[in-house]
C-alpha positions as CSV (number, residue, x, y, z in Angstrom):
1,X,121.4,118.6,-293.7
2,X,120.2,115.4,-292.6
3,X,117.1,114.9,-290.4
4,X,116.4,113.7,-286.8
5,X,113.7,113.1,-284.5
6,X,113.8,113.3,-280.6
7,X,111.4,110.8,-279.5
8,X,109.6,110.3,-276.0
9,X,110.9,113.8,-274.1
10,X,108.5,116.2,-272.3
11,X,109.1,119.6,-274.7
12,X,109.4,122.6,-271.5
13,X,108.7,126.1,-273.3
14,X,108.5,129.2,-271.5
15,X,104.9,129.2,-271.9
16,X,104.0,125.4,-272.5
17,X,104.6,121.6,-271.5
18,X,103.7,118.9,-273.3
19,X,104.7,115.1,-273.9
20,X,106.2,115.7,-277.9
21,X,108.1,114.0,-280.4
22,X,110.3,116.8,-281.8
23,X,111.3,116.7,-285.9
24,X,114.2,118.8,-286.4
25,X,115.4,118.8,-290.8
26,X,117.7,121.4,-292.3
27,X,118.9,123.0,-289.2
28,X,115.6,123.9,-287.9
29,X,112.9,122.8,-286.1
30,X,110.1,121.4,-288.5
31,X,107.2,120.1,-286.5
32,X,106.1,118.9,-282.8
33,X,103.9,116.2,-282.5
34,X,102.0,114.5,-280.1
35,X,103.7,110.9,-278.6
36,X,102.7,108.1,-280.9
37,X,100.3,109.9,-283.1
38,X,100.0,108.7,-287.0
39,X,101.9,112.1,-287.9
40,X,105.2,111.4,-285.5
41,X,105.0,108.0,-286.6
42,X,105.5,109.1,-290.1
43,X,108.1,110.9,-289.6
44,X,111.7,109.4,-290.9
45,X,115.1,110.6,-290.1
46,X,118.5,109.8,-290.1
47,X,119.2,109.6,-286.8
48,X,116.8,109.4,-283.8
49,X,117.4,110.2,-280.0
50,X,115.4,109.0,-277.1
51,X,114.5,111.2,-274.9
52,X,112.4,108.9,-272.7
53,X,112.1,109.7,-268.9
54,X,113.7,113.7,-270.3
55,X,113.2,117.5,-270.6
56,X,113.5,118.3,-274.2
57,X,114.0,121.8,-273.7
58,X,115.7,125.5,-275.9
59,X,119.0,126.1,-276.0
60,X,120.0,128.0,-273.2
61,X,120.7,131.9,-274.1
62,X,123.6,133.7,-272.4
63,X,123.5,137.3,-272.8
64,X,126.5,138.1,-270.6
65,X,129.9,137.1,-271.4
66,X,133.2,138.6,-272.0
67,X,135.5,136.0,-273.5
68,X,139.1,137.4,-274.1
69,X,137.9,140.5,-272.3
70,X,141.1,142.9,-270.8
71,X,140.8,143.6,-267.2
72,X,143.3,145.1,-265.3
73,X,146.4,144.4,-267.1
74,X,145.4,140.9,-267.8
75,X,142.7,139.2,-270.0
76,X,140.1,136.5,-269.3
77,X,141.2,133.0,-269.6
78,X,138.5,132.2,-271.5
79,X,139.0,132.2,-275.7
80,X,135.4,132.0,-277.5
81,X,136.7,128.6,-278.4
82,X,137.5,127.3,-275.0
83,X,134.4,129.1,-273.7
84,X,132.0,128.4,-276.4
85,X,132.6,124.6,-275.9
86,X,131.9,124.6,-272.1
87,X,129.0,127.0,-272.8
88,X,128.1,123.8,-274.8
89,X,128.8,121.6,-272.2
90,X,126.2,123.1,-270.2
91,X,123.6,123.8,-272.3
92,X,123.8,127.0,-273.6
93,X,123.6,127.6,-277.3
94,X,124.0,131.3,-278.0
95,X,125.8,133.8,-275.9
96,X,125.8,137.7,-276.3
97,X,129.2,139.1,-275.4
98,X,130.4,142.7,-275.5
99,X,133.0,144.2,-277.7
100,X,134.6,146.7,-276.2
101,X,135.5,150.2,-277.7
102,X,138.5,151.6,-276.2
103,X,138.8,155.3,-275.2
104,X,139.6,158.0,-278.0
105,X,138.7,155.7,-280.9
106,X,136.0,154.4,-283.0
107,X,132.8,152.3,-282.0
108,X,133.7,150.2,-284.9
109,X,137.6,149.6,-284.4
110,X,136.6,147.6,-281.1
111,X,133.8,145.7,-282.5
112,X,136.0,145.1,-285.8
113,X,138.6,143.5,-283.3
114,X,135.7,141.4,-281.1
115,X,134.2,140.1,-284.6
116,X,138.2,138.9,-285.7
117,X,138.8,137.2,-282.2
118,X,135.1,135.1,-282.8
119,X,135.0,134.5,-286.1
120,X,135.7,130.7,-286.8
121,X,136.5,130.0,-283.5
122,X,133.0,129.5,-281.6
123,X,131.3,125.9,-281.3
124,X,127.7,127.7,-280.8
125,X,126.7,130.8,-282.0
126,X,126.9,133.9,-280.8
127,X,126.1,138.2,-281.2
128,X,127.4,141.3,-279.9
129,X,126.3,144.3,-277.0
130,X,129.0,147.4,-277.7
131,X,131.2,148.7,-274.8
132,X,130.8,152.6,-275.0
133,X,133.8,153.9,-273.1
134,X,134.0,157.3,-275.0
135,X,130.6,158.8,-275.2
136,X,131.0,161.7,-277.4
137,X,129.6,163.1,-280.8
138,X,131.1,160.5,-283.0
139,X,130.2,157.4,-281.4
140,X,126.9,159.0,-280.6
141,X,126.2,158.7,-284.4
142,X,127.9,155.2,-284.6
143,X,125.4,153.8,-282.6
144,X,122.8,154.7,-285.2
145,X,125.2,152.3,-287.3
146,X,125.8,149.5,-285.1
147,X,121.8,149.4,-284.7
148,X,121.7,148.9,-288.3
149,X,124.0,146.0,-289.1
150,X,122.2,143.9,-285.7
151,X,124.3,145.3,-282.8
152,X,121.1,147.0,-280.8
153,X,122.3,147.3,-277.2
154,X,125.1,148.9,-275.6
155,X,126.9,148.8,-272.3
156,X,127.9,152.0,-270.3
157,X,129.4,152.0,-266.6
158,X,128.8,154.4,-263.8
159,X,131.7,152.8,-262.4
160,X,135.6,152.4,-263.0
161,X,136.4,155.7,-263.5
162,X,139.6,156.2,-265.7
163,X,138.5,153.0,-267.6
164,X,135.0,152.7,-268.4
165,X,133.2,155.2,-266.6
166,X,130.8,157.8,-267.8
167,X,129.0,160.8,-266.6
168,X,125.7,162.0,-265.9
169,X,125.2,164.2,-269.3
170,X,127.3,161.7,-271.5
171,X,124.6,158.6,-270.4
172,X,121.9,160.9,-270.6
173,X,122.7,161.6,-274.3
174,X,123.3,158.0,-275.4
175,X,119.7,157.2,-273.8
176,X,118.6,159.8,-275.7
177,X,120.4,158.5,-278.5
178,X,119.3,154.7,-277.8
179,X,115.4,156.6,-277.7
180,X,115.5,157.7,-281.4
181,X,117.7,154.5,-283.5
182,X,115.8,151.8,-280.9
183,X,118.8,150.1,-278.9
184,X,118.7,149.3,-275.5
185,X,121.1,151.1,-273.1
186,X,122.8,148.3,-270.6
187,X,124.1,149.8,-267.2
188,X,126.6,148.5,-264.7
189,X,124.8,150.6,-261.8
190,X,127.0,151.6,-259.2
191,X,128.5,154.8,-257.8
192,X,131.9,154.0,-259.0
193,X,133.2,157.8,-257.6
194,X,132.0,157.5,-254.3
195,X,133.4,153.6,-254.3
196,X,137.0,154.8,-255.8
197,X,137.1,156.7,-252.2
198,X,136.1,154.0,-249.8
199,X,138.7,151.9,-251.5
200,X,141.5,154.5,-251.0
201,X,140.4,154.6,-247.2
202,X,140.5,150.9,-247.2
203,X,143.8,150.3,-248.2
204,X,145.0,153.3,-245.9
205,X,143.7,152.3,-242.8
206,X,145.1,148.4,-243.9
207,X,142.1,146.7,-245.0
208,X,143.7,144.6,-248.1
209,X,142.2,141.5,-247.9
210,X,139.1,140.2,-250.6
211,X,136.2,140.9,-248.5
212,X,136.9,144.5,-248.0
213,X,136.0,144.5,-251.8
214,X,132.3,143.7,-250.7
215,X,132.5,146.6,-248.0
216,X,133.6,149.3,-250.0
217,X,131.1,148.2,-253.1
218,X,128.2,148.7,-250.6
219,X,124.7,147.9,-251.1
220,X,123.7,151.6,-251.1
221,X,125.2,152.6,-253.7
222,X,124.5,150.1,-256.1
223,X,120.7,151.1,-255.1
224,X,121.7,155.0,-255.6
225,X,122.8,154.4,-259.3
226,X,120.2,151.9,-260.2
227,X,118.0,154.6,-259.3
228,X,119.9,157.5,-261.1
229,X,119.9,155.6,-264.1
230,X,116.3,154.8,-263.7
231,X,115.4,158.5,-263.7
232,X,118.2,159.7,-266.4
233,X,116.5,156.6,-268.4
234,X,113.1,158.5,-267.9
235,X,114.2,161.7,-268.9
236,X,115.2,160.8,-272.3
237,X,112.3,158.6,-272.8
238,X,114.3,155.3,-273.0
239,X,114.5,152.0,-272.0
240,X,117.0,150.5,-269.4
241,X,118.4,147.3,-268.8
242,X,120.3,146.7,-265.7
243,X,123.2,144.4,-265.6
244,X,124.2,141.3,-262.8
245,X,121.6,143.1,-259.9
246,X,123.0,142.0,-256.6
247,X,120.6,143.0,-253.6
248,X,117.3,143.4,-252.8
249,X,117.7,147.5,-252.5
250,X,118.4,147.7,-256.5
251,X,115.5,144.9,-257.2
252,X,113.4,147.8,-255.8
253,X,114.0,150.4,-257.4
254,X,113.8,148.1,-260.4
255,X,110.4,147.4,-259.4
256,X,109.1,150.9,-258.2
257,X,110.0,152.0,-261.6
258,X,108.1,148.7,-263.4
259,X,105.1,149.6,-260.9
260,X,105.0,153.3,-262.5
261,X,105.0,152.0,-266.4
262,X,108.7,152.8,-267.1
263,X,110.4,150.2,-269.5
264,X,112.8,149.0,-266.8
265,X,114.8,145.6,-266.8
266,X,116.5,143.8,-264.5
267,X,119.4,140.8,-265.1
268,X,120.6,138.8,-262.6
269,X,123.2,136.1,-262.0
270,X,123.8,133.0,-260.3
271,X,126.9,133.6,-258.1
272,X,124.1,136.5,-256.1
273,X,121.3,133.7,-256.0
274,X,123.8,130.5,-254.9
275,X,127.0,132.7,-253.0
276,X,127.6,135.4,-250.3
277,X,129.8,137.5,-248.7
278,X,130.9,134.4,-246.9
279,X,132.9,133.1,-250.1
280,X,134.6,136.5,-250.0
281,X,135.4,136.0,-246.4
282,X,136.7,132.4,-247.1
283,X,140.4,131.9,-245.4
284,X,143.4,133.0,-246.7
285,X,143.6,134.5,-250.2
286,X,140.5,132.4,-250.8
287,X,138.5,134.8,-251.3
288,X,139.3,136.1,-254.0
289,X,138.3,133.2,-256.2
290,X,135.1,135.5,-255.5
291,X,135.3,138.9,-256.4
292,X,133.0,140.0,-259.6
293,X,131.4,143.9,-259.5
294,X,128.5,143.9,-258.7
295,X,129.6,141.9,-255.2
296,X,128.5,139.1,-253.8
297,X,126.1,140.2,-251.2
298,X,124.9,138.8,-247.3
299,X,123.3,135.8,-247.8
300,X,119.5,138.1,-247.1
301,X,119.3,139.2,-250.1
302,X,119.1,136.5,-251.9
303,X,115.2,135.8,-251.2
304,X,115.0,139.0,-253.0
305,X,116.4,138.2,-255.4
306,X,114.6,134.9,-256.2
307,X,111.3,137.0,-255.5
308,X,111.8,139.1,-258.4
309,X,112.6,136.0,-260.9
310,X,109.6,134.7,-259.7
311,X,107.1,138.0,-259.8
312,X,108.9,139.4,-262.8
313,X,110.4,142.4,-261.4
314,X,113.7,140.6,-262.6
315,X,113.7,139.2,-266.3
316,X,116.8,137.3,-267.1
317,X,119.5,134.9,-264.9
318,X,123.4,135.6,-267.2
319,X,126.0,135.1,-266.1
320,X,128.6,137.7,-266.4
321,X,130.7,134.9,-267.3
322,X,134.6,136.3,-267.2
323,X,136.7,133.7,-265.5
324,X,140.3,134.7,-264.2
325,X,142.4,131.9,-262.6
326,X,143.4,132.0,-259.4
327,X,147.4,131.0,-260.3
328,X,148.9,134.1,-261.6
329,X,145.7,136.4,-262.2
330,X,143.7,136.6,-259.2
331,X,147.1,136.7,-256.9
332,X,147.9,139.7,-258.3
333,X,145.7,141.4,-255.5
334,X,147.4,139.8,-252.8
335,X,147.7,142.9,-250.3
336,X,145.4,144.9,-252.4
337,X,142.4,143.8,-253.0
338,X,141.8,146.5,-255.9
339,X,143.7,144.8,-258.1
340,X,142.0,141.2,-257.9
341,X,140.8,140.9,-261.2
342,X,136.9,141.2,-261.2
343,X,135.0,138.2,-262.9
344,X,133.7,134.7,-262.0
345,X,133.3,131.4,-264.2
346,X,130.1,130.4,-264.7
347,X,128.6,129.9,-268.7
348,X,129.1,126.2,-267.9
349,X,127.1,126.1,-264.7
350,X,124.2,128.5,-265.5
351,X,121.5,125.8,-266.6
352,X,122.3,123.3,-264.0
353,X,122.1,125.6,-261.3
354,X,118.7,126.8,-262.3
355,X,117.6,123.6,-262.5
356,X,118.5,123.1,-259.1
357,X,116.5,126.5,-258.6
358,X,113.3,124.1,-259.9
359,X,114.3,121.2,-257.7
360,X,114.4,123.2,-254.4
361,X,111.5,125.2,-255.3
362,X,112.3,128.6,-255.9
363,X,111.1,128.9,-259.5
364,X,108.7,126.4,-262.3
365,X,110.1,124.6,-265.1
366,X,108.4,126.8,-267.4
367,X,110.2,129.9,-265.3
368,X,113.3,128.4,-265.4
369,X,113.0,128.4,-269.2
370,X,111.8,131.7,-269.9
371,X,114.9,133.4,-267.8
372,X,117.9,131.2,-269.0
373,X,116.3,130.7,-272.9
374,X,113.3,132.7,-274.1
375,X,113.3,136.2,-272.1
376,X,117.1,136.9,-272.8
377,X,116.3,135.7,-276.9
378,X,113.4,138.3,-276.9
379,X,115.0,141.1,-274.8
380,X,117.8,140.9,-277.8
381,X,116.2,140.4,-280.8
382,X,116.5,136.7,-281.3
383,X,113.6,135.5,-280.6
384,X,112.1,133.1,-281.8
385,X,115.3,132.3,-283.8
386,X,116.5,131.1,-280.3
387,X,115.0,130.7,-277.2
388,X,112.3,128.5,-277.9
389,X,111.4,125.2,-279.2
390,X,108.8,125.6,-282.3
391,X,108.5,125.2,-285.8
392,X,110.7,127.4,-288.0
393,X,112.7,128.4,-285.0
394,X,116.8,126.8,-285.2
395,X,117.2,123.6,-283.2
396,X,118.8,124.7,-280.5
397,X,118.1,121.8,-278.5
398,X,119.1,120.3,-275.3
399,X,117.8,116.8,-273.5
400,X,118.0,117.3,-270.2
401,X,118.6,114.1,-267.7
402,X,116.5,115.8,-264.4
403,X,117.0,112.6,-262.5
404,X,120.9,112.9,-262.9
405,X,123.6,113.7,-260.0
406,X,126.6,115.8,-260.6
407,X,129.2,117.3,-258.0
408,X,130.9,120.7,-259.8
409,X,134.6,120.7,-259.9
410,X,137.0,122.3,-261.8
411,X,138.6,118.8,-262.0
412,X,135.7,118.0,-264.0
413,X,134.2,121.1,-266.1
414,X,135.5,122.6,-269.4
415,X,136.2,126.1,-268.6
416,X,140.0,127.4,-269.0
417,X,140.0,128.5,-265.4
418,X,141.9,126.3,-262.4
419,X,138.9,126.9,-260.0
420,X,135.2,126.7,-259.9
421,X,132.8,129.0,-258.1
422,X,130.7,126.4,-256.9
423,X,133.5,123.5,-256.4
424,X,132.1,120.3,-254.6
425,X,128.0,122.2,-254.6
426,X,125.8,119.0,-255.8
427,X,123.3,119.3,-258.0
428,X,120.2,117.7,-259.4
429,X,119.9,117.3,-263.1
430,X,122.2,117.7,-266.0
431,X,122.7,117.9,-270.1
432,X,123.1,114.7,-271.9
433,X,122.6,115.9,-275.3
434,X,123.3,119.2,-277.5
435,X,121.6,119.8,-280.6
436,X,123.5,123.3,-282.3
437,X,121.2,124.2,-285.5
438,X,120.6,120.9,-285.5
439,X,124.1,119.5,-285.8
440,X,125.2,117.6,-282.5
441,X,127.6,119.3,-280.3
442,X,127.0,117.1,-277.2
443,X,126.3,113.5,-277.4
444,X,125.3,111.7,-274.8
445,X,127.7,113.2,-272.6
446,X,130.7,113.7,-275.4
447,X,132.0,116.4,-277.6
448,X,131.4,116.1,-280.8
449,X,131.0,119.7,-281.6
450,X,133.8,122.2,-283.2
451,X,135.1,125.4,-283.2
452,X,133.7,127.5,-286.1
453,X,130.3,125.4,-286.2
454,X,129.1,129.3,-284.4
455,X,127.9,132.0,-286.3
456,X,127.9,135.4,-285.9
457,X,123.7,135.9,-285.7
458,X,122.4,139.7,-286.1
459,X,120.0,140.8,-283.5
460,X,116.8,142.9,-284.2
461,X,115.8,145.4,-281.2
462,X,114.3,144.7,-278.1
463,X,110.7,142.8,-278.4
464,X,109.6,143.8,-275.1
465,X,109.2,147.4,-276.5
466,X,107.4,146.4,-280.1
């Protein structure tokens, strides 16, 4: 593979800054090197890119998609190719997304058809989390499998009964299971049973619109099954990740249980930092453009939210991309708002909007790093493959234009979705340049990557628990 240099950026680690050259030869990085010292000067390569007046920063890491995923009779409109690229587009060069195992069969037939739909068809790279939605003896001992081959976290729901949902004893024993083989047990946290029968009164007293699916998804009960999970987690002795945390009552319990020494972790997203229950409350049908589970929350918690990014009572910012368009998929809740698909657009936007995040002063450059790049690499077992710019790790690269100005549209952004979450928000900062194991993928502003340059990348367990 040929060789490049990145002259004249200021490198942004998670834990450093500094004014650096960058060498990047055979797909990795090779060496960092002081501006206009004798050993960058040395240095020859094919191609050189000037990063003057730049952030040279990681790859972004996005540990929460679901391209292709099903959803209420329909499927995501993103493909891994279509969503790979805009993940591109905006800086992100590895996502984690879930294969999903479907009731009354094997662990392995659903990741079997999540590696088929991937495979040659991604522009970055990419790994797997496991859907369980059948926790029972046999897929018990399939996670000790999964484990093996690089597939160390799984995702069960105390929600969507009928679909996904599992009980009490059947999470208990995959923590217990995810204790002894060393994966990480992901949970959507909220009391789906008690939600299932606020919907039903919803709908019967005429309450169809989108932002009755904020009330009936209420703010306690996410906080009661962050909780339950937090103590279940404790009784088997395992660790717990919780998935797109919403309001400030779940950040807490997060946090009581980080304050007591439990291996809790919490993942949030930007749609609960940058939108409200306003959006859902938008006129018309509007609001449905809006409606992802976890909700979108009063516009209050967001400080909270921000506050535990900042103290670390929150580790990662995904963004539970799974984009449905509003034409054809989304309408088909119009007069019940139970059957609006649930999922936003976002893998595009993730890296610009933190950015912002640094511009308006809610987090450092260095923070912004570690939760889009480095904490989601090491809290999967890719680090410091990815996540971080250093010598031997892949070069993962992006220069980053801070000074640029960008409105988002969907008239402009690369998702397969007819709307965009933050349509017309203007933002401060922007990708210019995507380096993909060293092969471009965004030049200056222009695709040059392709689908298939991904690879499927095997994950070791969580190294926040080594």
């Amino acid at each position: 593979m040929s060789r490049t240099v990145i002259r004249g950026g200021l490198v942004v680690t998670a834990s450093d800054e500094m004014h650096a050259d960058v060498l990047v030869d055979g797909g990795r990085i090779a060496a960092l090197a002081a501006h206009d010292t004798d050993e960058a000067a040395g240095w020859t390569a094919d191609r050189v890119i000037d990063a003057t007046g730049k952030y040279v920063i990681p790859g972004g890491v996005d540990a929460h998609t679901h391209m292709e995923m099903p959803f209420g009779g329909t499927r995501a409109a993103d493909t891994f190719e279509t969503g790979t690229r805009a993940a591109a587009w905006g800086g992100t060069t590895t996502i984690v997304d879930f294969a999903v195992q479907t009731a009354g069969r094997p662990l392995r037939e659903g990741l079997d058809t999540w590696y088929a739909k991937a495979d040659g068809n991604c522009a970055v790279d990419y790994a797997f989390h496991m859907i369980l939605a059948d926790v029972n003896a046999s897929s018990l001992k399939e996670m000790d499998l999964l484990v093996g081959e690089g597939i160390t976290s799984f995702k069960l729901f105390m929600a969507y009964p009928g679909v996904f949902y599992s009980d009490d004893g059947q999470i208990l024993r995959a923590m217990q299971r995810a204790e002894s083989n060393g994966g990480l047990i992901m949970m959507h946290a909220e009391n789906g049973i008690a939600i299932d029968v606020l919907v039903e009164q919803a709908l019967a007293a005429g309450r169809t619109d989108p932002r009755h699916h904020g009330d009936v998804r209420k703010v306690a009960l996410e906080a009661e099954a962050t909780h339950r999970a937090i103590r279940l987690a404790g009784v088997a002795g395992a660790p717990l990740y919780v998935v797109h945390v919403s309001a400030g009552d779940a950040v807490a319990e997060i946090a009581a249980a980080r304050h007591q020494g439990q291996p809790v972790f919490g993942e949030t997203c930007p749609q609960y930092l940058f939108l409200s229950t306003d959006n859902l409350a938008e006129p018309g049908f509007e609001g449905a453009k809006y409606v992802c589970s976890t909700p979108l929350r009063p516009k209050e918690h967001q400080e909270a939210l921000w506050r535990g990014l900042r103290t670390g009572e929150l580790q990662v910012v995904s963004t539970d991309h799974c984009p449905f368009c509003f034409s054809g998929q989304k309408e088909r809740g119009r007069g019940d708002f139970s059957k609006i698909p649930n999922g936003l657009p976002g893998v595009e936007n993730r890296m610009d909007l933190l950015h912002q995040a640094v511009v308006d002063g809610h987090i450092s450059r260095r923070r912004w790093i570690e939760i889009a790049c480095a904490a989601p690499a090491r809290m999967f077992g890719l680090y410091p493959k990815k996540g971080t710019i250093a010598p031997g790790a892949d070069a993962d690269i992006v220069v980053y234009d801070p000074a640029a100005e960008q409105t988002v549209s969907a008239a402009t952004h690369h998702m397969n979705v007819d709307y965009s979450a933050y349509e017309g928000k203007r933002l401060t900062g922007r990708v210019e340049t995507v380096l993909s194991r060293g092969e471009t993928v965004i030049d200056g502003r222009t695709y040059t990557g392709r689908a298939g340059h991904g690879i499927y990348t095997p994950r070791a367990t969580c190294q926040y628990l080594n």
